[in-house]
N, C-alpha and C positions, 0 to 999 in steps of 0.2 A: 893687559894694560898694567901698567909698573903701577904703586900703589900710592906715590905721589900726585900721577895726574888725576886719580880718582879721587883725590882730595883737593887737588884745585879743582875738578869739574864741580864739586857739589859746592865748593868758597864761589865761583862762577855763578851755580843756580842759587843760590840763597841769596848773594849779591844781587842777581838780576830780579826776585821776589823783593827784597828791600825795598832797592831803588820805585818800583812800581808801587812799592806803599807808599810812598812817601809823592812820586810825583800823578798816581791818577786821580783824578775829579773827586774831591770831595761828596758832588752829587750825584759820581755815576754817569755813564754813557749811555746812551740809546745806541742799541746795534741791530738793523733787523725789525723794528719791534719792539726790542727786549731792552730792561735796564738792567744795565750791569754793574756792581761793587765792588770796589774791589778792601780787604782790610787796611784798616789805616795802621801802621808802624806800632807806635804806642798801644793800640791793642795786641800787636804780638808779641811785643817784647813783654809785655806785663799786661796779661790778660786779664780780666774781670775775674776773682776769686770764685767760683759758685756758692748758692746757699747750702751749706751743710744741714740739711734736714734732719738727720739723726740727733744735732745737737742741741736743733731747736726744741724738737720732741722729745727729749729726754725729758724725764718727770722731774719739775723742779721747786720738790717741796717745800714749801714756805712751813717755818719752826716759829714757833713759838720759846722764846728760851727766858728761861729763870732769870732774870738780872738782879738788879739790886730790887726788885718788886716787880708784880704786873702794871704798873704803871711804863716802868720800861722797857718791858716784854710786849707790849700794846704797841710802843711806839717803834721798838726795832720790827715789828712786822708790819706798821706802815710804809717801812721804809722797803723792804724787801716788796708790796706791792705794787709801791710806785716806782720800782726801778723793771719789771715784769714786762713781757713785750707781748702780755694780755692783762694789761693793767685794765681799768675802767678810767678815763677823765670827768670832774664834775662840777658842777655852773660854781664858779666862785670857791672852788677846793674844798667845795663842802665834802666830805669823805662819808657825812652820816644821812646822804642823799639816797639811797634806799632804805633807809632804818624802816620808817613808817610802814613800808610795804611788807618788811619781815616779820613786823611786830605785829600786823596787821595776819599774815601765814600761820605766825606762831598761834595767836588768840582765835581762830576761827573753829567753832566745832560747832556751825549751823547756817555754813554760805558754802559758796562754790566763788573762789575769786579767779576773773580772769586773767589771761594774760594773752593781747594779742598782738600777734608776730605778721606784721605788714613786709611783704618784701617782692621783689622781682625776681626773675625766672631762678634765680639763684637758690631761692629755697622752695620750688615746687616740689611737688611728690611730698610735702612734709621733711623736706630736709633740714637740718639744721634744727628746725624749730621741733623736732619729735625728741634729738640730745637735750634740751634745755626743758622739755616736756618730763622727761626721764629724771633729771634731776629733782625738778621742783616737786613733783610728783611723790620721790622718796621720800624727800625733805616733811612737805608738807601735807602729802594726802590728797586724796582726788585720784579719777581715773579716766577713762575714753579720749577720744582723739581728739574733744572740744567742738565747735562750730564748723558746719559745712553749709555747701550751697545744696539748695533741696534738690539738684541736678547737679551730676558733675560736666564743669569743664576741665579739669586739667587732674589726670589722674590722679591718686592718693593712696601708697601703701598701709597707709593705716587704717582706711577703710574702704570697703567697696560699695557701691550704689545703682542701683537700676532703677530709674525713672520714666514715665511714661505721665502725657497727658498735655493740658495746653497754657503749657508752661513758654513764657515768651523772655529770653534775656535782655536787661537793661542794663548795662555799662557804660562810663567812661571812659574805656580804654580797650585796646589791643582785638584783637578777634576771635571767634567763636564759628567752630565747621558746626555746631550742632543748632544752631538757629540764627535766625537773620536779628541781628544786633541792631537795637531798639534805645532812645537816650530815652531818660526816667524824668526832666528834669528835677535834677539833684534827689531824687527819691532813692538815691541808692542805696543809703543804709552801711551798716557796720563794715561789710566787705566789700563794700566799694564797688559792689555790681546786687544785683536780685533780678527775682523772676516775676513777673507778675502773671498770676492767675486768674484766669478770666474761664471757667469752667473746672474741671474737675481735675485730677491729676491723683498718679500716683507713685510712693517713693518707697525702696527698700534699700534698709543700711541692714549689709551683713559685714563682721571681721573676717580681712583676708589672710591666706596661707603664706605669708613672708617674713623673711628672715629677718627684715628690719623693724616690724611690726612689731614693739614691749610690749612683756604681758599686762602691762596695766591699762594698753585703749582697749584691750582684748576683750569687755564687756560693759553695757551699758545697763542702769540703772535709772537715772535722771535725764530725762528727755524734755528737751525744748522748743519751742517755733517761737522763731521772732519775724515778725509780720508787719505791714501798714493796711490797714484796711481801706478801700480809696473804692466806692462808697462801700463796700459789705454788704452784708455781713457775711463770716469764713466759718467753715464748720471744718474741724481738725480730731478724722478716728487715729488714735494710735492702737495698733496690733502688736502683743509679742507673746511669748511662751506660748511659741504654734497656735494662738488662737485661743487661749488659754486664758488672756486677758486683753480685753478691749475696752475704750474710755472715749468716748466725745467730748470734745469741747466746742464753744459757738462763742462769737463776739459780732454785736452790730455795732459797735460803735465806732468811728472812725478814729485815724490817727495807730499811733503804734502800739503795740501791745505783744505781749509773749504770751503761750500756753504751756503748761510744765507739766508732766506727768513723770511721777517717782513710785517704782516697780519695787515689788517686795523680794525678788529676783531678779538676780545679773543677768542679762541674757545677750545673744552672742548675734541677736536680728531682729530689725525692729522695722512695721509695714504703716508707714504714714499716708492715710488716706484725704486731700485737700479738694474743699468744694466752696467757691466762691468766688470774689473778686479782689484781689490784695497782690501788694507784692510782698514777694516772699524775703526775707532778711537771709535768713539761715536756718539751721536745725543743729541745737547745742546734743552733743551725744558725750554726756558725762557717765560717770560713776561715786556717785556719794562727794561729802563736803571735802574741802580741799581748794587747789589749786586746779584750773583748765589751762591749756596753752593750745590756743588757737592757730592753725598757719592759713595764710594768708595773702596767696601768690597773687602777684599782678604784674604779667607778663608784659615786655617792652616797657615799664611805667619807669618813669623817673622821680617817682612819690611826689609830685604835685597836683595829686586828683583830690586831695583830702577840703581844698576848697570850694570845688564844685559840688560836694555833698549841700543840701538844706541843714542847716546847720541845728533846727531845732529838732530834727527828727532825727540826725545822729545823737545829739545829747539827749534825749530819751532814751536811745536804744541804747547808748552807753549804762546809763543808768539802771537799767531794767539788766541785764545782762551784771552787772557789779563788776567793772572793769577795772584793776589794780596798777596794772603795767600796760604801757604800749610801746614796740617795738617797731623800730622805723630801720628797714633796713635794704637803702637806695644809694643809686651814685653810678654804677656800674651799666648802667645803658646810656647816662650820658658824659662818660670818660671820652669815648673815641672823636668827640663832637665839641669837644672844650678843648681849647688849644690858646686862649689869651685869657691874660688875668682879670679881663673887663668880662669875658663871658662866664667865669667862673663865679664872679663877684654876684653875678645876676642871678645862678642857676643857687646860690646857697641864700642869696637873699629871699628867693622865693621857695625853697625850705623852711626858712624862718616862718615863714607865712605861714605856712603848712604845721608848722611845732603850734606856733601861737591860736591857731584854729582849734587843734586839739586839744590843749590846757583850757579853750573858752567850752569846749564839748565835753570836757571830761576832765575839771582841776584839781581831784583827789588824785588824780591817776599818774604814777612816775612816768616817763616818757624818757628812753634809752633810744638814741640814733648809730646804728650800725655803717659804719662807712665801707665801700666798696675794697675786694679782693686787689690784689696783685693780677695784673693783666696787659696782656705782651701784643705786641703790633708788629710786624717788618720794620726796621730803620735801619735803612742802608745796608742792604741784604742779611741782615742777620736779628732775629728776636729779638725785643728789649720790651721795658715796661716803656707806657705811654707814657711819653714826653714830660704832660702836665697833671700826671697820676699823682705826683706827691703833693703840689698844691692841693687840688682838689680837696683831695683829704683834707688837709691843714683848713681849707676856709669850710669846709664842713661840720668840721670839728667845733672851730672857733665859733661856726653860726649855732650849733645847738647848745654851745653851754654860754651864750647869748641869749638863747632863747629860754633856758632854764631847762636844760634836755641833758641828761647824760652822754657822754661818748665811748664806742668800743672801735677798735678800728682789726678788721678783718686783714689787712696787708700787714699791719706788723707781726700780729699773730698768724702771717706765713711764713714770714720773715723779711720782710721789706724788699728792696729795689730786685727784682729779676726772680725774685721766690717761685714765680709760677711757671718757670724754667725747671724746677726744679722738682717742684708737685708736680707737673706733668711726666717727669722722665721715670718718677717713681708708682706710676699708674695715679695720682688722685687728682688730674684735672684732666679735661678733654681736649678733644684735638682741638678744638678753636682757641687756645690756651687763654678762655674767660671762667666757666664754669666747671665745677666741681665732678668728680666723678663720685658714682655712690660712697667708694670708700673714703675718697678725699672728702664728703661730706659729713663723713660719720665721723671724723678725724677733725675738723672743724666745730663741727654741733660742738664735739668733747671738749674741745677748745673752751667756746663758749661756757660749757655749761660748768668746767673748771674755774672760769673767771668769778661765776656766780659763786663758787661753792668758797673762792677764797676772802670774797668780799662779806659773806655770810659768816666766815668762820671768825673776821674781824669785828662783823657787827656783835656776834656774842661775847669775844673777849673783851670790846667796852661796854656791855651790858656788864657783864661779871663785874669790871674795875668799879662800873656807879654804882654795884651794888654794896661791893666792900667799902668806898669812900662812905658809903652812908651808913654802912654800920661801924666805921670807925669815929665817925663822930657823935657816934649815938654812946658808944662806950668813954667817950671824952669826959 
């Protein structure tokens, strides 16, 4: 075939692809069964850019530079924060909206400050929240995995657990293969589920052998139970150093209470033995003063259980536990379910609600709301982000620093619209292109736990400026 007609045949087929962009259905045919789509024109002549991943991950150190004083060295790296696509947002542009808690990290050499990390399937296994663990931990000191349930439901590389006894689960939400799921009324306590004990029981925490596992949960020292007695009274043996050391403790009295036991040695396994009648909060598994960072999975949840707690029995246990920060980090179960700006309106006003219960249970306490990933649905045969994912956000946003709540948003720091196209093709998201893969986790926490480190490095440098303003006027 002469080498002209080869060149009108394929002007032919391309012509004949054109045309068909341009005149099939908008919505696709049913054929058979099946719906079929076909591309619209303007997506092939100029296709959607992809997210360049490399460029978003490239390290993009924010400087501090000399100007004409640290007065303007402070202010050019506000500016380099708030142009960051892992900025922080905060209620009323206050910028000095974690001071208190830093200040509060800085001065401690005789507490254990928490920090609990509430979130949906997104951060189970300790994801996410064990980077932001690693960080603060450097920073400020502290060690172990933080709070667990005295039974696991949802595995935990950070620590492993074998329980036995007649341990009954009480939750608000989602399911549980290991027992028949029981409501508490509102007794649920700080994790938003417990177990209640109604005879004896028994629990071991040992540190596991993985890779994701810092050496710093790697041993405990400071051991906790946080409990409701309902009526009592609980007798609580701790076991550790093979038997080496054992401690009773007993409370008849009702209402919530913690037992603390502090080891003159780290040990790497600790045998909790529980006899009475109570529900169980948790089991704090520290290491020395510091920082804990708690995680704090609640699968299918769309973080609106935080009202059905009794509200005076959380702020107890807030209080007994010395709770610093709390981390709200939902959205992302009900993206695929929001589709009108009246149901979105609803679903963030009843966030609010949930911010504002918190600050009434715990008002020292910062309160940061994590908005929902980058996440892809079919539309018209081909992946996209959901529809009304950018909203979302936005009235998310807008409702927690409303409610007096800081905001980080997880989709910018993927890279905004189609990002998870993108994380997935690079191995760090899954095939359902919603959650995270281990590595795309670890790669995320780091995210996070970058944001903290560059918002901490600014709260020092306007400590440093008040310090010099006030000795310049002292030499005046």
């Amino acid at each position: 075939m002469k080498s002209h007609k080869i060149l009108l045949f394929f002007a032919l087929v391309i012509g004949l692809l054109a045309l068909l962009c341009v005149v099939f259905p908008k919505d696709g045919v049913t054929l058979f069964g099946k719906e079929l789509h076909f591309a619209k024109l303007n997506k092939v002549l100029a296709p959607e850019e992809a997210v360049n991943l490399d460029s978003i991950m490239a390290a993009q150190e924010l400087v501090m530079k000399e100007l004409d004083g640290l007065k303007d060295s402070v202010a050019f790296y506000k500016v380099q924060l708030d142009s960051s696509d892992i900025r922080f947002w905060y209620p009323k542009n206050d910028d000095s909206f974690f001071d208190a808690f830093f200040a509060s990290c800085e001065n401690n050499d005789s507490r254990t400050i928490r920090v609990l990390h509430y979130g949906d399937s997104q951060i189970e296994m300790d994801r996410l929240s064990s980077r932001i663990r690693v960080w603060m931990q450097r920073q400020f000191g502290g060690g172990g995995p933080g709070l667990q349930p005295i039974r696991t439901i949802i595995a935990n590389y950070s620590v492993n657990e074998s329980a036995q006894g007649a341990l009954t689960l009480q939750t608000c939400f989602g399911a549980d293969s290991l027992s028949k799921i029981s409501r508490a009324n509102g007794n649920y306590g700080p994790m938003v589920q417990c177990f209640h004990l109604n005879g004896n029981s028994t629990t071991t925490f040992t540190i596991p052998n993985n890779q994701y596992c810092d050496e710093r949960v790697k041993g405990y020292a400071t051991i906790g139970l946080v409990f409701n007695n309902r009526p009592g009274p609980l007798s609580a043996t701790l076991s550790a150093q093979k038997g080496a050391y054992r401690e009773t403790q007993s409370c008849g009295e009702a209402g919530v209470h913690t037992f603390w036991w502090t080891l003159d040695t780290v040990c790497t396994s600790v045998r909790l033995e529980l006899s009475g009648n109570a529900d169980i909060y948790g089991v704090a598994l520290d290491n020395g003063k510091g920082v804990a960072v708690d995680n704090i999975p609640m699968r299918g949840c769309s973080g609106q259980q935080f009202c059905m707690i009794n509200r005076d029995q959380l702020a107890e246990s807030y209080s007994l536990l010395d709770v610093g920060m709390i981390i709200l980090q939902f959205g992302g179960n009900s993206v695929p379910y929001l589709n009108s700006n009246k149901g979105i309106e609803t679903y963030a006003a009843n966030i609010g609600r949930q911010i504002d219960r918190l600050h009434e249970c715990c008002p020292k306490s910062k309160i940061l709301f994590v908005g929902p990933s980058d996440m892809s649905t079919t539309i018209n045969g081909e992946m996209q982000s959901y529809p009304y994912l950018e909203k979302v956000i936005s009235g998310l946003r807008d409702t927690a620093l409303a409610h007096g709540a800081a905001f980080w948003s997880i989709y910018h720091a993927m890279g905004g619209r189609n990002s998870m196209l993108a994380w997935n093709a690079k191995g760090w998201a899954g095939s359902d292109y919603i959650h995270f893969s281990q590595k795309g986790s670890v790669v995320m926490g780091d995210r996070m736990a970058e944001a903290f480190d560059r918002i901490y490095t600014y709260y020092k440098m306007r400590c440093r400026l008040k310090e010099k303003t006030i000795e310049n006027e002292k030499n005046e």
